[in-house]
C-alpha positions in Angstrom: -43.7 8.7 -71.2 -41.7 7.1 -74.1 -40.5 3.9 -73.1 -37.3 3.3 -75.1 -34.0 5.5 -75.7 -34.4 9.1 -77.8 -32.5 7.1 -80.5 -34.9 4.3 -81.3 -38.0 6.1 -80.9 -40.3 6.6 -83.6 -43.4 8.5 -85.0 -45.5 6.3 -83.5 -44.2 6.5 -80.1 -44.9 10.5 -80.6 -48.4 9.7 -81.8 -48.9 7.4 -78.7 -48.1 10.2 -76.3 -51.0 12.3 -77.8 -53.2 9.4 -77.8 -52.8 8.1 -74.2 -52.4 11.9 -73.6 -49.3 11.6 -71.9 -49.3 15.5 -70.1 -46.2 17.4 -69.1 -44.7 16.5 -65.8 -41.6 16.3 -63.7 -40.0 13.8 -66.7 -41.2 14.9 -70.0 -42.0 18.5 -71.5 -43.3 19.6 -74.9 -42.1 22.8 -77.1 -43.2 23.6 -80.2 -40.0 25.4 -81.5 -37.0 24.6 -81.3 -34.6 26.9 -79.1 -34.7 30.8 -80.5 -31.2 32.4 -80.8 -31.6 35.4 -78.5 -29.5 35.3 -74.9 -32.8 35.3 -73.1 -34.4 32.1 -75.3 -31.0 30.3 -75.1 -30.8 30.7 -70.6 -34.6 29.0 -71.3 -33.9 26.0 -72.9 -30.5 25.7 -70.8 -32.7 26.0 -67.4 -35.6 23.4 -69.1 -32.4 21.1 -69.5 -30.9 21.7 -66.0 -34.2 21.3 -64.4 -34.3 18.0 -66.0 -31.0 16.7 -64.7 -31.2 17.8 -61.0 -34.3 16.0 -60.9 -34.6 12.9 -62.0 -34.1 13.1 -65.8 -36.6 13.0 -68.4 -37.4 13.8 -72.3 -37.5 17.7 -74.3 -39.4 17.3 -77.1 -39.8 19.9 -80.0 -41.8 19.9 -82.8 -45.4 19.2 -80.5 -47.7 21.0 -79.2 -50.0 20.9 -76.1 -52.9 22.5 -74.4 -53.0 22.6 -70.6 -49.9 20.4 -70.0 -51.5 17.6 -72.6 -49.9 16.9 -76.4 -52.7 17.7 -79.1 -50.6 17.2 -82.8 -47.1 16.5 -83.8 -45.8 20.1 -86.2 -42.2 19.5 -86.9 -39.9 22.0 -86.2 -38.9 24.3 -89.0 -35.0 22.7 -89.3 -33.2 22.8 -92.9 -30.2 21.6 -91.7 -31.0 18.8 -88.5 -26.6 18.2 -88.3 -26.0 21.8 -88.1 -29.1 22.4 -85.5 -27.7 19.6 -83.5 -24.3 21.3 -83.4 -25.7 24.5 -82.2 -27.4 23.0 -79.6 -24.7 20.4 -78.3 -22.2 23.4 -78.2 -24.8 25.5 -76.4 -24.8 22.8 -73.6 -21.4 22.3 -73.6 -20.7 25.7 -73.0 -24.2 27.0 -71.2 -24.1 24.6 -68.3 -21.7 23.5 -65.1 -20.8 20.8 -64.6 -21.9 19.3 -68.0 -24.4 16.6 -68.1 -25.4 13.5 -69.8 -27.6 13.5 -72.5 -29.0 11.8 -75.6 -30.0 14.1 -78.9 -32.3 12.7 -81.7 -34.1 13.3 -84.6 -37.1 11.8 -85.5 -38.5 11.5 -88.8 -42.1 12.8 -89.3 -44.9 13.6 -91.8 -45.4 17.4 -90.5 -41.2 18.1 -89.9 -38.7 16.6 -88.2 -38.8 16.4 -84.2 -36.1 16.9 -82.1 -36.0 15.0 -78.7 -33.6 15.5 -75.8 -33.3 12.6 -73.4 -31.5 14.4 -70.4 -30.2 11.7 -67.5 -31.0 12.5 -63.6 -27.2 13.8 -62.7 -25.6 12.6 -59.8 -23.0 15.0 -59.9 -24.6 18.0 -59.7 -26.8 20.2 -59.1 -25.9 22.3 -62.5 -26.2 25.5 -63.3 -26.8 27.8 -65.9 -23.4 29.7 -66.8 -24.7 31.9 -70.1 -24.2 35.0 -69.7 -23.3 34.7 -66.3 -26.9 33.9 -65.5 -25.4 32.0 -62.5 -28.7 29.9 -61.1 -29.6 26.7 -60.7 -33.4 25.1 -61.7 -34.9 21.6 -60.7 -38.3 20.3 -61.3 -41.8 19.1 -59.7 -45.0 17.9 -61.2 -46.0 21.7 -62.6 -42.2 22.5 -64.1 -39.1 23.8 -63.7 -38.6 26.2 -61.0 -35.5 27.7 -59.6 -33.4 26.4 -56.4 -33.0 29.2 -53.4 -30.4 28.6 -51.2 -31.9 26.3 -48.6 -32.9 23.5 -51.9 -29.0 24.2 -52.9 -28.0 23.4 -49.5 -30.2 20.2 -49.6 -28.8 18.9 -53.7 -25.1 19.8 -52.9 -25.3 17.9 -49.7 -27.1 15.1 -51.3 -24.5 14.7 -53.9 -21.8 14.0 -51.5 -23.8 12.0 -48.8 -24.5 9.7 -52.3 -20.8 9.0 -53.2 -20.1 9.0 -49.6 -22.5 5.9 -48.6 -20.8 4.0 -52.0 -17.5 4.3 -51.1 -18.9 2.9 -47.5 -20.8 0.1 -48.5 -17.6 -1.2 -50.9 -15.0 -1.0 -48.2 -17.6 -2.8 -45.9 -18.2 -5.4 -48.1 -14.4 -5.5 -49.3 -13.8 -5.9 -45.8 -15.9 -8.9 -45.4 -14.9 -10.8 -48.2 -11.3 -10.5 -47.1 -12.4 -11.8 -43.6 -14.3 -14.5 -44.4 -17.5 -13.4 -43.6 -18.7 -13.1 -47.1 -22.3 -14.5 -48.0 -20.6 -17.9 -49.4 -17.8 -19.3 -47.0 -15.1 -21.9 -47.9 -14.1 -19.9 -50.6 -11.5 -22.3 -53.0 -8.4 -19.3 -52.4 -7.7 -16.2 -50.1 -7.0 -14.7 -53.5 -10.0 -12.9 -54.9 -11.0 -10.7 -57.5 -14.8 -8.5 -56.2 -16.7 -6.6 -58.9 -19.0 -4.4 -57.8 -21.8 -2.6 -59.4 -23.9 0.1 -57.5 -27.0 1.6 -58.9 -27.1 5.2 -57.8 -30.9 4.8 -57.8 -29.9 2.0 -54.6 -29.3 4.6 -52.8 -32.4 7.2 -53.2 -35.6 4.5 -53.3 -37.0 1.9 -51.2 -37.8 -0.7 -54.6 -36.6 -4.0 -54.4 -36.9 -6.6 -57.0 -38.3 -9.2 -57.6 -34.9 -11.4 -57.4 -36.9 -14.9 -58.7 -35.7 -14.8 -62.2 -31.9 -14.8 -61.1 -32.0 -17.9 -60.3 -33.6 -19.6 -63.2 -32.4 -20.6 -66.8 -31.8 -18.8 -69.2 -33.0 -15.6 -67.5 -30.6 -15.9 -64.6 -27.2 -14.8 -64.2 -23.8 -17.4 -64.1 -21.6 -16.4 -61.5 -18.3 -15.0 -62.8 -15.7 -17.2 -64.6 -18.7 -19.9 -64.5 -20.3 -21.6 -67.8 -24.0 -22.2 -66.4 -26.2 -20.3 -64.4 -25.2 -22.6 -60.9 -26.6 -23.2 -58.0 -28.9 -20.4 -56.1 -30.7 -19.5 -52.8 -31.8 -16.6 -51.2 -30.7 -14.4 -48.2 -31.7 -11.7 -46.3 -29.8 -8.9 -48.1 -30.9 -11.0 -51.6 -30.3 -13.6 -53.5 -26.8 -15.8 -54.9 -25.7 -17.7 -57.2 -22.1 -20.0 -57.1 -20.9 -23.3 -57.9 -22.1 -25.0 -56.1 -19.1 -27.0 -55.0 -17.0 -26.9 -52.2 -14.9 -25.1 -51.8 -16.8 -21.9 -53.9 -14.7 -21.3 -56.5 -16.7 -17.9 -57.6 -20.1 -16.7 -56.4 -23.0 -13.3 -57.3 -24.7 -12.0 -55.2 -27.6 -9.8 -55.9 -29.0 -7.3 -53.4 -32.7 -6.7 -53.4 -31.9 -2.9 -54.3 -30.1 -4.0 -57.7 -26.5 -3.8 -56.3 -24.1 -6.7 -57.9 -21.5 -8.4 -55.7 -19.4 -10.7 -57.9 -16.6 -12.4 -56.3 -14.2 -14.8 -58.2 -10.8 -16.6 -57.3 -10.4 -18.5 -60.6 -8.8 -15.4 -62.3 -6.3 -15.6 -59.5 -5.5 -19.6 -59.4 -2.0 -20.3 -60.3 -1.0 -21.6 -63.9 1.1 -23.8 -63.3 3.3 -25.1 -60.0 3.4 -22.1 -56.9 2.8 -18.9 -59.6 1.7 -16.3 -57.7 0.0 -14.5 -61.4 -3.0 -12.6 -62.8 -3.3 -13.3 -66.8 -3.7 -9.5 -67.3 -5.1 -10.5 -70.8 -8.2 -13.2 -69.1 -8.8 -10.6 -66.3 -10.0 -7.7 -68.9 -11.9 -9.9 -70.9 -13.3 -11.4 -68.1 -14.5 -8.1 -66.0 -15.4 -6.3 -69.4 -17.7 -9.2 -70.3 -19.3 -10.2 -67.0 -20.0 -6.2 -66.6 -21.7 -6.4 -69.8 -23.5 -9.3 -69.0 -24.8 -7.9 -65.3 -26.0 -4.7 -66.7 -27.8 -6.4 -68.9 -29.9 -8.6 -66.4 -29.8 -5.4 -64.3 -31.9 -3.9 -67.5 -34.2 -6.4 -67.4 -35.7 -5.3 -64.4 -35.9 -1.5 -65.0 -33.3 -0.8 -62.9 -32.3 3.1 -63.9 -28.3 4.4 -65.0 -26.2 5.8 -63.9 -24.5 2.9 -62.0 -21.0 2.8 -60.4 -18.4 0.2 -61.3 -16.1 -0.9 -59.3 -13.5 -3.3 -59.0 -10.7 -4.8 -56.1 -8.7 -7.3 -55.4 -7.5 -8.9 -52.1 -5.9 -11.3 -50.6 -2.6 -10.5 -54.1 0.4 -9.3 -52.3 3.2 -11.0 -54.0 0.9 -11.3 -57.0 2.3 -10.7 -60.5 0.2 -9.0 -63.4 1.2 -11.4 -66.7 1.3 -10.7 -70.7 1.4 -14.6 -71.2 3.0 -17.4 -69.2 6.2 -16.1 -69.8 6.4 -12.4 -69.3 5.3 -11.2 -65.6 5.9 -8.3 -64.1 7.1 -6.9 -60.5 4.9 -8.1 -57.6 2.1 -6.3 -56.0 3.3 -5.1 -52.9 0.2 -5.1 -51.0 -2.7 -7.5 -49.3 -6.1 -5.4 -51.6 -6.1 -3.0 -54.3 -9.2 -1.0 -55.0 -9.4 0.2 -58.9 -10.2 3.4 -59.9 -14.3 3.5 -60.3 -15.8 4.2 -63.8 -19.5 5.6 -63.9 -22.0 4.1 -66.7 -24.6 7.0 -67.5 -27.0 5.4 -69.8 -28.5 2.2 -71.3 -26.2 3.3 -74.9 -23.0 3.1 -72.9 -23.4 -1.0 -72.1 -21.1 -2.1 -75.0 -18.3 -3.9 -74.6 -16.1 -1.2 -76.2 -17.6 1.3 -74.6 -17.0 -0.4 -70.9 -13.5 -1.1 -71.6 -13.0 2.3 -72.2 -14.8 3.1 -68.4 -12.3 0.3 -67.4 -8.9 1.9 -68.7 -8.3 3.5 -65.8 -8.7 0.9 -63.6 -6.9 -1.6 -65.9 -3.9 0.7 -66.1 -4.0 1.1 -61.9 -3.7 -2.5 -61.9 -0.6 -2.6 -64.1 0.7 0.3 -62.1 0.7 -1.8 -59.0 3.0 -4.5 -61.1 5.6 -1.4 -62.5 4.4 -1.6 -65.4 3.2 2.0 -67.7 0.1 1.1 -68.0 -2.5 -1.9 -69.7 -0.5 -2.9 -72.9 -4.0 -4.3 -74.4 -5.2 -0.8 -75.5 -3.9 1.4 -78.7 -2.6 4.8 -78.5 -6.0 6.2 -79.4 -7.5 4.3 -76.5 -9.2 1.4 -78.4 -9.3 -1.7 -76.6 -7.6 -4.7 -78.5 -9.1 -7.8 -76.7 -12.5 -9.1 -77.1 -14.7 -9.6 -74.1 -15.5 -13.0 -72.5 -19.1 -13.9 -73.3 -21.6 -15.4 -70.6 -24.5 -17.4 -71.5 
């Protein structure tokens, strides 16, 4: 199985498949050509590719062949044009599947051709089907292939789909609920004022893995809590492990669960400026929850831990809270004890970019500035780009 994204593989990571004969599975399937023209080739590939995503994601690769499920020599495909092959095929799964999935498309560089790999995410908003022609099924796949769902395995992914999102939603509001009461896993927290981040691996939800949670609380391989310049103090508890200040009262804390959720909970974002100020610096708060994302995802992909992951962020404890430009310039007050944000789903490793995550944040950054009467976050262009820079974290 190739170990890094479709875009940065290589040759060499084809050649390795053949040489530690990597065979066809549930993740990973080899084709020879790339996808023929006719109806009946095109509902192929598309069911290959669905199969894929109701599963639990994996790699199409063209331009290899195998015998008995095992990779024997790297052929190329016959692709002139790779852009205009590419194009054919993106618009053939935009248009030849429901709902559309996440996927990444490469080409790789070889001495027989070029290759064509297909990294296809596990979809957690499916199952999808195949829509061409008004072919109208649905395929998922085992250790043998792709085969196609009857009613009773539809029954079973639809249900699963919602029971997923259903259990998220459950576990935030629990956990919001205990941070507002005082029965989060820091006490003495410095204000009743506080922002929680939280981010939720799908796969949290559908394994039994914990981590290994030791390297969180070292340096430079842990994680600093939010808002805090060194990695802090750290213990461990029965749900996992945390990290905070250290001082009391806790001005900020993260708390890792041994399933690879993040719980980060801050009150320094919320601490007055100056004399009884009841603001948010709407400029420090973006920076500061697009960078500390950034940064969790990243520790989060040091331990394997798979996309997509759901982000999402509240506040309590802010009625009479006002959402600020600068010192000067605050808005209408926030007429309400919590406020949970929109949430924004990551897909994939390539999405962990600071632009990229303010631009899952916009719609939670614009809810916020609803609550204060305002149209919307003023730190983003018309065409969407974000204009602030993220906070770093060490």
């Amino acid at each position: 199985m190739l170990k890094k994204p479709a875009s940065q593989a290589t040759e060499a990571d084809l050649q390795l498949l053949i040489t530690n004969s990597v065979s066809e599975r549930r993740n990973i399937d080899y084709k020879r050509d790339l996808p023929g023209t006719t109806d009946g080739e095109k509902k192929e590939f598309l069911a290959d590719v669905s199969s894929f995503a109701n599963a639990i994601g994996g790699f199409l690769i063209f331009g290899m062949t195998e015998t008995g499920g095992l990779p024997t020599a790297i052929t190329g495909t016959k692709a002139v044009d790779c852009d205009r092959e590419a194009q054919r095929i993106e618009n053939l799964l935009a248009t030849g599947l429901q709902p559309r999935i996440r996927y990444e498309l490469a080409w790789i560089s070889t001495v027989q051709g070029p290759v064509l790999l297909i990294e296809i995410d596990k979809s957690f908003v499916g199952p999808h089907r195949v829509i061409l022609g008004d072919h109208g099924h649905f395929y998922a796949r085992n250790s043998t292939g792709k085969y196609r769902l009857d009613v009773s395995d539809l029954r079973q992914a639809f249900g699963a789909s919602a029971r997923l999102l259903d259990r998220i939603r459950e576990f935030h509001a629990d956990r919001l609920l205990r941070v507002a009461r005082e029965d989060a896993p820091v006490p003495n927290l410095l204000t009743s004022a506080r922002v929680v981040l939280h981010i939720v691996p799908l796969s949290a939800f559908d394994s039994d893995d914990q981590l290994d949670l030791r390297p969180l609380l070292r340096t430079p391989t842990g994680l600093p809590p939010m808002e805090h310049g060194s990695i802090g103090v750290g213990s461990f508890n029965y749900d996992g492990a945390i990290v905070s200040t250290g001082f009391s009262p806790v001005a900020t804390y993260t708390h890792v669960f041994w399933n690879g959720t993040i719980e980060a909970v801050d009150t320094m974002l919320l601490a007055p400026w100056s004399g009884p100020d009841l603001v948010i610096p709407g400029q420090s708060f973006e920076e500061c929850i697009v960078g500390y994302t950034f940064r969790c995802l990243s520790f989060l992909e040091t331990f394997g831990v798979a996309y997509p992951m759901v982000l999402i962020v509240a506040l309590v404890g802010v009625t009479g809270y006002r959402m600020a430009l600068n010192q000067y310039s605050k808005s209408a007050p926030i007429d309400r004890d919590a406020i949970s944000l929109p949430r924004a789903v990551i897909n994939s490793a390539f999405d962990n970019s600071t632009t990229s995550l303010a631009t899952l944040f916009k719609p939670a950054f614009d809810r916020l500035w609803h609550s204060c009467g305002r149209a919307g976050s003023p730190h983003f262009e018309t065409d969407g780009t974000w204009k602030l820079t993220a906070k770093r974290y060490p």
